[in-house]
C-alpha positions in Angstrom: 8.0 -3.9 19.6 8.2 -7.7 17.6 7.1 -6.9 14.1 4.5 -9.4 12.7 5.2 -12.3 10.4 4.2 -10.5 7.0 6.3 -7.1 7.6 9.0 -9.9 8.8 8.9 -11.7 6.0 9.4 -8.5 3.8 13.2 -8.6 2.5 13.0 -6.2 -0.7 10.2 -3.1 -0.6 8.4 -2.9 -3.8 8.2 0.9 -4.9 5.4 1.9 -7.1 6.1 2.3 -10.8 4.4 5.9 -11.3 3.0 8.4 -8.9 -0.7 7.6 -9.7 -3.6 5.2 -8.9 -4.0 2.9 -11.2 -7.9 2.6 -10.2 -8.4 6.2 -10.3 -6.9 6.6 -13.5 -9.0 3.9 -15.3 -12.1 5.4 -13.5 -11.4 9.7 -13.4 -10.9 10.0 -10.1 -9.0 11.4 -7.7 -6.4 10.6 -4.9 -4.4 11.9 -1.9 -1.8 9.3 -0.9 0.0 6.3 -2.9 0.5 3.4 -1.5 2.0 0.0 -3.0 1.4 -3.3 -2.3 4.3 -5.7 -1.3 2.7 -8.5 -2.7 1.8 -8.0 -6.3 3.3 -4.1 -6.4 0.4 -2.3 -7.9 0.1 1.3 -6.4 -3.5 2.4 -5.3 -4.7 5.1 -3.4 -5.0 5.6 0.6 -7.6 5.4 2.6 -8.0 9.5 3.3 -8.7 9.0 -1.3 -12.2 9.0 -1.8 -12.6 5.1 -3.3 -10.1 3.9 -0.6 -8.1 1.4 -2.9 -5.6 0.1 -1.9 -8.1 -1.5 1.1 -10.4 -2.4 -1.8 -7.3 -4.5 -2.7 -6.3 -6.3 0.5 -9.9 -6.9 0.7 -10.5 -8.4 -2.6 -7.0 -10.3 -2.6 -5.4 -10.8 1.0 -2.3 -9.3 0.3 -1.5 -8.1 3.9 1.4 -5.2 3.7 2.0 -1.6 1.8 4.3 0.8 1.4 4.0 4.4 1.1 5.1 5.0 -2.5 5.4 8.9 -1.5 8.1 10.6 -1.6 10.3 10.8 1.6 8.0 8.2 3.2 10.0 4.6 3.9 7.3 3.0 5.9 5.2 -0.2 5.6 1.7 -1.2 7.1 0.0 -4.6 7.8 -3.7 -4.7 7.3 -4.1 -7.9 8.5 -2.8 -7.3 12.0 -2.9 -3.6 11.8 1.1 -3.5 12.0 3.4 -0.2 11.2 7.2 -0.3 10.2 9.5 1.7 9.5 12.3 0.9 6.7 
């Protein structure tokens, strides 16, 4: 399966620089699942969090592909053409 253009033109993941949301922190809330973005590398929470993020992001900026800052996880999704790769 061809990858898309944006997980193509990722050459270097971007791994989150703590295990928490930033969002969630400033705001006392609470998260599942890290995820950090390939453009700008701030790491937000998943969409199973209750304020969803990370999609919050890609919504308010366009910056199409994550990465699962978990540990163990080397995988990287598109939002804008709803793409999955693994790394």
């Amino acid at each position: 399966m061809a990858l898309c253009s944006h997980l193509e033109a990722i050459t270097e993941v971007k791994v989150g620089s703590g295990h928490v949301c930033e969002e969630c922190v400033k705001h006392h809330g609470k998260w599942l699942h890290l995820r950090t973005c390939q453009t700008c590398g701030v790491t937000l929470c998943c969409d199973d969090s209750p304020a969803k993020h990370m999609t919050q992001h890609y919504h308010e900026t366009e910056h199409p592909v994550v990465a699962s800052a978990e540990p163990g996880e080397n995988w990287l999704w598109c939002y804008k053409d709803n793409a999955f790769a693994e790394y």
